[in-house]
N, CA and C atoms as an extended XYZ file, in Angstrom:
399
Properties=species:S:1:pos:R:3:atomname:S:1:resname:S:1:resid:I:1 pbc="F F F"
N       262.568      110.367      131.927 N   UNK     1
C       263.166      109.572      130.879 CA  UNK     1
C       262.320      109.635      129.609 C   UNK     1
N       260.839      109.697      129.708 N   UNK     2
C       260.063      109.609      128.555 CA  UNK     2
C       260.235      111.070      127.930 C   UNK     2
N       260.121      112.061      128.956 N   UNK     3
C       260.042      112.862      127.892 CA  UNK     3
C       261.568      113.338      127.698 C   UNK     3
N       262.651      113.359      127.752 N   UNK     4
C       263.871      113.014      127.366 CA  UNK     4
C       264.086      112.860      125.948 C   UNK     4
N       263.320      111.428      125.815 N   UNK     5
C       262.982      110.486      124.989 CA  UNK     5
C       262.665      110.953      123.852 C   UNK     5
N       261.763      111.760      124.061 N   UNK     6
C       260.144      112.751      123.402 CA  UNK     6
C       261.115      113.617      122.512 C   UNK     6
N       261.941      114.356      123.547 N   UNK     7
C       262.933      115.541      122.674 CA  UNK     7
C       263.925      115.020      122.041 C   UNK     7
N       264.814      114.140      122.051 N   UNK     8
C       265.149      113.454      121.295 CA  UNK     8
C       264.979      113.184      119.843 C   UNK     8
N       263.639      112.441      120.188 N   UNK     9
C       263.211      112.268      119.057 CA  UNK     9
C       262.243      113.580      117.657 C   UNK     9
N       262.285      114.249      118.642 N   UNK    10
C       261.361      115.644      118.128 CA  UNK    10
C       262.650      116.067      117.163 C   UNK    10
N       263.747      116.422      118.239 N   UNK    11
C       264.865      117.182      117.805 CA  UNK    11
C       265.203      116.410      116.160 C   UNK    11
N       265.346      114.931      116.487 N   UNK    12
C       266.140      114.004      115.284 CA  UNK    12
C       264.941      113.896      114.134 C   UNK    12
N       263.918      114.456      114.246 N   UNK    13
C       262.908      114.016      113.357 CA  UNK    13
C       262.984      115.887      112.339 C   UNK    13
N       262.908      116.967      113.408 N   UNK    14
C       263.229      118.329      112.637 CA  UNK    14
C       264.926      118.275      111.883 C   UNK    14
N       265.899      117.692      112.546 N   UNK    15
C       267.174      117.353      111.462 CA  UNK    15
C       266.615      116.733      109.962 C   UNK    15
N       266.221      115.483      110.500 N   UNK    16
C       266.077      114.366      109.375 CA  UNK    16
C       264.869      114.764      108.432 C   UNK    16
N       263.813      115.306      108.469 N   UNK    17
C       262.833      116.233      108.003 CA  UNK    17
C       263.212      117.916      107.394 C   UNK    17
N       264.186      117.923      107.634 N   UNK    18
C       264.356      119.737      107.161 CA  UNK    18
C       263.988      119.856      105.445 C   UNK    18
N       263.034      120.784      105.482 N   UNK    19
C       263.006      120.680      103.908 CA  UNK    19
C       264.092      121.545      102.752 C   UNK    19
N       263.680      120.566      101.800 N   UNK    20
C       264.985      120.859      100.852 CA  UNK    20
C       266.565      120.645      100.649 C   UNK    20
N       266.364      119.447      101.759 N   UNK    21
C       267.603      118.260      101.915 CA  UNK    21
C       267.673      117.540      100.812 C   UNK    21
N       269.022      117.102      100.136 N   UNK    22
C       269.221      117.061       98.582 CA  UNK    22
C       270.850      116.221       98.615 C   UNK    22
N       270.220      114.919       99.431 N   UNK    23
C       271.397      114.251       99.064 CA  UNK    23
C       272.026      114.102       98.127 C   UNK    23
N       272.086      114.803       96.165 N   UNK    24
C       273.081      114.739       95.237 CA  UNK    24
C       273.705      116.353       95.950 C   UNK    24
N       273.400      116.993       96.105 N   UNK    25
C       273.869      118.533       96.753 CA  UNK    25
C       275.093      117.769       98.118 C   UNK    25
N       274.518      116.821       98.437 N   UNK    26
C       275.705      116.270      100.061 CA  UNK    26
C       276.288      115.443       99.548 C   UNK    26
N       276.195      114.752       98.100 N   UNK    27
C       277.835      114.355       97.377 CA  UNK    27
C       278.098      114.691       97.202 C   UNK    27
N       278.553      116.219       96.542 N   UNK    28
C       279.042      116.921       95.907 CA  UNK    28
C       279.870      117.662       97.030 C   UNK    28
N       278.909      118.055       98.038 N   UNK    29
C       279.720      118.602       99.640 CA  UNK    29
C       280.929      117.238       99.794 C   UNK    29
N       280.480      116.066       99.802 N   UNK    30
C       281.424      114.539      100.756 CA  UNK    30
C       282.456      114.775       99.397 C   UNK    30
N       282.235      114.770       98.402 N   UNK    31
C       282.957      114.766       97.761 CA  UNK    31
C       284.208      115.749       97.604 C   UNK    31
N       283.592      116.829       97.772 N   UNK    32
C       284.544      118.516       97.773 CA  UNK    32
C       285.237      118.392       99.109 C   UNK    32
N       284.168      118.190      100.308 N   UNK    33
C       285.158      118.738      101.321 CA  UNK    33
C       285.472      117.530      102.443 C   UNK    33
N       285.058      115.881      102.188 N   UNK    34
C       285.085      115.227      102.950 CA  UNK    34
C       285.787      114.300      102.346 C   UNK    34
N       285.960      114.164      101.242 N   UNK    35
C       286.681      113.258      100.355 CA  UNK    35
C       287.920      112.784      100.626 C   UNK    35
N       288.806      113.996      100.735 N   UNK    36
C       290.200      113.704      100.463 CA  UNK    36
C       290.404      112.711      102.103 C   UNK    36
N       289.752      112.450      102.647 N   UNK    37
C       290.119      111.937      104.174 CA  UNK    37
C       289.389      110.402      103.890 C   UNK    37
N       287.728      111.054      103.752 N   UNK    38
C       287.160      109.715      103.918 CA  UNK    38
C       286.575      109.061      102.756 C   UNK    38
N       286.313      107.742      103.018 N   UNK    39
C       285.312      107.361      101.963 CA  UNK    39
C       284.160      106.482      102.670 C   UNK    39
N       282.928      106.128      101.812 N   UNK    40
C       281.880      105.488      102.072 CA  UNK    40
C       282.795      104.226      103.038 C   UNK    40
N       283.222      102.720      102.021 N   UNK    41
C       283.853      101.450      102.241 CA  UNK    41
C       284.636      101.663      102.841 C   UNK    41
N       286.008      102.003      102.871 N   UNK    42
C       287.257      101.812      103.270 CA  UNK    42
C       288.184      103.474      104.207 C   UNK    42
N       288.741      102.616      105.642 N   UNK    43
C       289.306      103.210      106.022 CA  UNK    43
C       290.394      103.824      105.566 C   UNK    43
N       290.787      105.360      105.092 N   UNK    44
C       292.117      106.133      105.429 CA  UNK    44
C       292.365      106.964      105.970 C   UNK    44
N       292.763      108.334      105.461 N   UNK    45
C       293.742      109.212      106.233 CA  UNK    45
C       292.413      109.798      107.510 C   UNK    45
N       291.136      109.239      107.023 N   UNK    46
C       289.618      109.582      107.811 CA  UNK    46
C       289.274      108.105      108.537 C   UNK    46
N       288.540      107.782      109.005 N   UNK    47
C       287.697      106.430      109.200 CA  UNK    47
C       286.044      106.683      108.311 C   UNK    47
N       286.050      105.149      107.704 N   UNK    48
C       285.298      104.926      106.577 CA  UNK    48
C       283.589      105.417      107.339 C   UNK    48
N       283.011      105.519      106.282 N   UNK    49
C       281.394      105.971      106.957 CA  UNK    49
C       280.093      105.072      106.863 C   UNK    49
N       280.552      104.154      106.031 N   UNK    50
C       279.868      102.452      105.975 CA  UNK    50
C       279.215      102.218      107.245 C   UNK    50
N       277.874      102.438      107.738 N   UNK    51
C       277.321      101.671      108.812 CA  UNK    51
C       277.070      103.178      109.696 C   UNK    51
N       277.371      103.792      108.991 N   UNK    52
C       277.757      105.146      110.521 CA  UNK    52
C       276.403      104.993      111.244 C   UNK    52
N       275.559      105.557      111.070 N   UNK    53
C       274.676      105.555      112.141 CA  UNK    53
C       274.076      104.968      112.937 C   UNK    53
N       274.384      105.031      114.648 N   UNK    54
C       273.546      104.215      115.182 CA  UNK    54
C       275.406      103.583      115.960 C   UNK    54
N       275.918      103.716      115.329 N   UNK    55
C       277.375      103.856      115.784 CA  UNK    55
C       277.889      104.560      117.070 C   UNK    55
N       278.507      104.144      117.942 N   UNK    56
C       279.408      105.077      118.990 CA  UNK    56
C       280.601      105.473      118.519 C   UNK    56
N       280.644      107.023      118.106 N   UNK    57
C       282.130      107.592      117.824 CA  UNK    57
C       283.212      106.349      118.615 C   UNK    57
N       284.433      106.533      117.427 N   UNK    58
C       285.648      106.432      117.572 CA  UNK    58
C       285.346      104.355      117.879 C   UNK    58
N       284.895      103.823      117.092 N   UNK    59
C       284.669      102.193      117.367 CA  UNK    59
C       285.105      101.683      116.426 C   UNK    59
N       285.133      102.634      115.044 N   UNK    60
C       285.026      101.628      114.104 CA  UNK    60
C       286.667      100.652      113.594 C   UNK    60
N       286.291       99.244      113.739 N   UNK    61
C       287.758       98.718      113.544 CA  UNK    61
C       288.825       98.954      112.562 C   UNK    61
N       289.554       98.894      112.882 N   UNK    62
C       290.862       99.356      111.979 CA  UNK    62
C       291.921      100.736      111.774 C   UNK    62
N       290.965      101.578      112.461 N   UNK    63
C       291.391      103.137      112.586 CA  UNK    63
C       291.830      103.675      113.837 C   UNK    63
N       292.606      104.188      114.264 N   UNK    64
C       292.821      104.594      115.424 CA  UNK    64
C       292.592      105.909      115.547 C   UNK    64
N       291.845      106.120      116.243 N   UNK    65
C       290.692      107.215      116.672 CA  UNK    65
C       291.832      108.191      117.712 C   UNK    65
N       291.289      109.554      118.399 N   UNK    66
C       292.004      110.057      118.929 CA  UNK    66
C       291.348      109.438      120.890 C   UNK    66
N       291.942      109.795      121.531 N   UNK    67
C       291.604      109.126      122.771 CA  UNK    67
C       290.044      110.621      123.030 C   UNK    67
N       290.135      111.637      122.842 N   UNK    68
C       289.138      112.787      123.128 CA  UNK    68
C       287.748      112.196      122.013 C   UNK    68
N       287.616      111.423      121.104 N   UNK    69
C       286.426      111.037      120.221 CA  UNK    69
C       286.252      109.867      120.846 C   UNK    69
N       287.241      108.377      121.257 N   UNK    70
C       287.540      106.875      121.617 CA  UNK    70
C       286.590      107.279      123.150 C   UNK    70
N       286.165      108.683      123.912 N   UNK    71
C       285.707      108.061      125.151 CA  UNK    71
C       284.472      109.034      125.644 C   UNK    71
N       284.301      109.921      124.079 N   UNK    72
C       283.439      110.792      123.756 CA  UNK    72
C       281.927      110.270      124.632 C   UNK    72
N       281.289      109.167      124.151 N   UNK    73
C       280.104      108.824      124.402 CA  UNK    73
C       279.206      109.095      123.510 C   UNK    73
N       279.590      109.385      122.045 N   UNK    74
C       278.585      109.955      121.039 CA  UNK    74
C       278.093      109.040      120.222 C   UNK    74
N       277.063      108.421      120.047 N   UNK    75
C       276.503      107.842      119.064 CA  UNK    75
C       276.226      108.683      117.603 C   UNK    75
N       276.162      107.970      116.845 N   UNK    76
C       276.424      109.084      115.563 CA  UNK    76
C       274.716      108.854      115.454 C   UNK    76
N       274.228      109.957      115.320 N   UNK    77
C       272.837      110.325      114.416 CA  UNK    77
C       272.301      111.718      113.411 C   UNK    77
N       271.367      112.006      113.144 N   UNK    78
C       271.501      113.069      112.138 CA  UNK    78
C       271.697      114.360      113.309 C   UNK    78
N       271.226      114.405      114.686 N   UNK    79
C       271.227      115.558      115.213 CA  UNK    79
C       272.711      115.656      115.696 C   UNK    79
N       273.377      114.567      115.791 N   UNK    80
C       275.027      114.538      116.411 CA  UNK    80
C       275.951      115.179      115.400 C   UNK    80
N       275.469      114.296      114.170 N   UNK    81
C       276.246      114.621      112.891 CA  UNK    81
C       276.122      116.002      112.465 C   UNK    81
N       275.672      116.581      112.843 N   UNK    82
C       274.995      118.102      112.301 CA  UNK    82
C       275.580      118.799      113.303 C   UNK    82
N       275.976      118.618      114.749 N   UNK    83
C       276.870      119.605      115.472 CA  UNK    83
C       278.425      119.239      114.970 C   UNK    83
N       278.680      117.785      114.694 N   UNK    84
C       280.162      117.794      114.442 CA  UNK    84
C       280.372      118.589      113.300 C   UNK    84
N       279.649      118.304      112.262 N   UNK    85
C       279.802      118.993      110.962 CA  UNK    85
C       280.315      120.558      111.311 C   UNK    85
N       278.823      121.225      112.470 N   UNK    86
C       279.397      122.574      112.172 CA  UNK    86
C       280.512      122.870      112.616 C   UNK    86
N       281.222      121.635      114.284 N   UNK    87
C       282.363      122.773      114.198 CA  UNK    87
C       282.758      121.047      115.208 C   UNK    87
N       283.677      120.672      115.060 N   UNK    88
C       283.885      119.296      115.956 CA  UNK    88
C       284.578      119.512      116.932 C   UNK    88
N       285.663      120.774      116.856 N   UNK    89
C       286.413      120.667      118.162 CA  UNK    89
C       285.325      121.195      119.265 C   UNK    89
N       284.248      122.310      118.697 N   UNK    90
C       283.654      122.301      119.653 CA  UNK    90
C       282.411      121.134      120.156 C   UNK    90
N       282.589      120.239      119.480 N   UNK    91
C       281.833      119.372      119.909 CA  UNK    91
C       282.830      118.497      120.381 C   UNK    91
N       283.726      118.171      120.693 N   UNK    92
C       284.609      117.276      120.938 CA  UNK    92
C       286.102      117.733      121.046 C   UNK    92
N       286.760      118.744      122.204 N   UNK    93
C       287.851      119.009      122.109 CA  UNK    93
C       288.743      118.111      122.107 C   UNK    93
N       290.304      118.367      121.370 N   UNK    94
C       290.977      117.588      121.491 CA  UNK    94
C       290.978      116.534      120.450 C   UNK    94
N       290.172      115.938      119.637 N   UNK    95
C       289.638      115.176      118.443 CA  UNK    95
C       290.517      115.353      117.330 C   UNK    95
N       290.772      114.937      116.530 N   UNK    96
C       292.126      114.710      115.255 CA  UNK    96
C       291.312      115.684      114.593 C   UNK    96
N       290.183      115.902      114.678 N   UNK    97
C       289.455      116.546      112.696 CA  UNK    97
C       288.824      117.883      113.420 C   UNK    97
N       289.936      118.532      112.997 N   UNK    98
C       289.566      119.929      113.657 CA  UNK    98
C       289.034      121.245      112.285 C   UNK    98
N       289.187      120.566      111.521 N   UNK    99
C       288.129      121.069      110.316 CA  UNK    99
C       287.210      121.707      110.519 C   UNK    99
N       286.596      122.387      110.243 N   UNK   100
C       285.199      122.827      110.310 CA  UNK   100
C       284.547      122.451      108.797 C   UNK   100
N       283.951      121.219      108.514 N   UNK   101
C       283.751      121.584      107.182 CA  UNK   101
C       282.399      122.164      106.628 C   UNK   101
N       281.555      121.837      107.168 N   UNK   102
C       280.447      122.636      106.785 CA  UNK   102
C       279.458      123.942      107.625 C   UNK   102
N       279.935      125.126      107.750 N   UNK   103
C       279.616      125.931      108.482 CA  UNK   103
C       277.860      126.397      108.502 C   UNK   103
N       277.387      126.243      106.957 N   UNK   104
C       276.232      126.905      107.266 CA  UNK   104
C       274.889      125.367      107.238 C   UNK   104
N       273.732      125.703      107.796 N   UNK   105
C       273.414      124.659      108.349 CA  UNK   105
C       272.573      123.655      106.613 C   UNK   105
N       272.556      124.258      105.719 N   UNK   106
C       272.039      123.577      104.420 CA  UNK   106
C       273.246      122.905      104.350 C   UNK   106
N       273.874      123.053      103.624 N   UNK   107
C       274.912      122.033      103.818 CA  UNK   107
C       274.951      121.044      104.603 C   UNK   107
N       274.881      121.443      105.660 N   UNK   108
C       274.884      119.948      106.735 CA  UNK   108
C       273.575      119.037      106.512 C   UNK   108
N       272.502      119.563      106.221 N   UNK   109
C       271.425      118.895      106.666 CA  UNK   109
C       271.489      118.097      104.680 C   UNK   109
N       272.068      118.873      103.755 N   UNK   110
C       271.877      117.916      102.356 CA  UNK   110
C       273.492      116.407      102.769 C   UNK   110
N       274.653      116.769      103.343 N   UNK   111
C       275.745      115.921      104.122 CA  UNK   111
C       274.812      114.608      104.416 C   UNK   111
N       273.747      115.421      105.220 N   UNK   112
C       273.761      113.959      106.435 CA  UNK   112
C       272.218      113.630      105.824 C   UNK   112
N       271.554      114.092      104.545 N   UNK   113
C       270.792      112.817      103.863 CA  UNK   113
C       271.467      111.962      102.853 C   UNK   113
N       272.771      112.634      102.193 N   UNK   114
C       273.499      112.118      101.349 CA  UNK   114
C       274.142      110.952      102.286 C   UNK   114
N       274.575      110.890      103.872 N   UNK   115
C       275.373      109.846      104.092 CA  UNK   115
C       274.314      108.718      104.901 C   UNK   115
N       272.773      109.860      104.830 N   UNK   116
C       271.701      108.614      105.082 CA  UNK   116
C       271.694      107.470      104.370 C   UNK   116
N       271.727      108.036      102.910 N   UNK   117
C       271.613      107.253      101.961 CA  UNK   117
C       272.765      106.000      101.472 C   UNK   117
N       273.977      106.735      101.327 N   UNK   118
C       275.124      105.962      101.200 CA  UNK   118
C       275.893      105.288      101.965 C   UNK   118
N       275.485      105.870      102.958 N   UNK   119
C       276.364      105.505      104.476 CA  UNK   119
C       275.825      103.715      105.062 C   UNK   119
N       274.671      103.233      104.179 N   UNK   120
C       273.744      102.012      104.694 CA  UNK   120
C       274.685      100.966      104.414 C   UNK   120
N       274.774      100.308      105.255 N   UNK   121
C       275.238       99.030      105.199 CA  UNK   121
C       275.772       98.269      106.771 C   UNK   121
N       276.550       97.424      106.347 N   UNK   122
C       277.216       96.337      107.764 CA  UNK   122
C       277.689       97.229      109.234 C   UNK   122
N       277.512       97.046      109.987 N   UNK   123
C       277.988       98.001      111.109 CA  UNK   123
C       278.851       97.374      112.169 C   UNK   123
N       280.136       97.656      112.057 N   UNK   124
C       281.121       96.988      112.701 CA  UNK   124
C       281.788       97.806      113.874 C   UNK   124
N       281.176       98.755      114.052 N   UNK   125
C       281.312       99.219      115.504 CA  UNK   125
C       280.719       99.380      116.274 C   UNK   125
N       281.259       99.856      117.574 N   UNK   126
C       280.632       99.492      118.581 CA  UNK   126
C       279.047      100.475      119.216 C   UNK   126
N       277.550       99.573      119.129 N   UNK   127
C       276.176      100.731      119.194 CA  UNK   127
C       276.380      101.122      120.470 C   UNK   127
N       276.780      101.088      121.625 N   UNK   128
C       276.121      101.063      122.641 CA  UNK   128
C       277.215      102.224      123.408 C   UNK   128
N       276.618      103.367      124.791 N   UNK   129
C       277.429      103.693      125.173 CA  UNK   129
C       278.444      103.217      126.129 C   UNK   129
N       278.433      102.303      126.263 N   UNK   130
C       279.496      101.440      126.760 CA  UNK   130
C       280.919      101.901      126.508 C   UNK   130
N       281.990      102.065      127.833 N   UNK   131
C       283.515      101.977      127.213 CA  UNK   131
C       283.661      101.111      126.746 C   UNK   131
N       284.570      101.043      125.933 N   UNK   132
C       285.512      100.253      124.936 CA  UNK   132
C       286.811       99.880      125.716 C   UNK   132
N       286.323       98.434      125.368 N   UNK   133
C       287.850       97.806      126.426 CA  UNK   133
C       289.194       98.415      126.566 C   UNK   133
């Protein structure tokens, strides 16, 4: 379990550490290619990204998630967010957002300091891997 633990955290610390991560470069990505679905605050044609991390895919209230993300078991973090980015069905077959939106890995890694940054706030879904009633 500890060292589990160990890689884990090794792994999420080389994501969140990559140099030359440039969260105005990952608005400009959320903006271009994540936009038209989602936003920071408010749920639409996406579910909102307010609180994301630290989150269990498919919780957040108000959106109805697909049942293949709703029983996933994924907590969102920078090393999770960085496989959905590159390709989600293969991280999650069956899932509504079969997009690929960011293929090469700069991109992803400037994405997910840009939604480090913006993404902070209230967290209204569910942390834990626990099913959902």
């Amino acid at each position: 379990m500890r060292l589990s633990l160990l890689a884990a955290v090794i792994a999420l610390a080389c994501v969140t550490a990559a140099p030359g991560a440039d969260p105005a470069r990952g608005k400009a990505l959320y903006d271009a290619r994540c936009g038209g679905c989602h936003t920071i605050a408010e749920n639409g044609p996406g579910p909102r990204h307010q609180g994301l991390f630290g989150c269990r895919a498919g919780t957040q209230p108000g959106y109805a998630y697909s049942e293949a993300l709703r029983v996933s078991g994924i907590v969102w973090n920078d090393a999770m967010l960085d496989r959905w980015l590159a390709d989600p069905n293969a991280l999650v077959p069956g899932n509504a957002m079969v997009v690929q939106l960011a293929p090469l890995a700069t991109e992803r890694v400037d994405l997910i300091a840009f939604l480090r940054t913006a993404a902070q706030g209230p967290r209204t879904c569910r942390r834990s891997n626990a099913p959902t009633p």
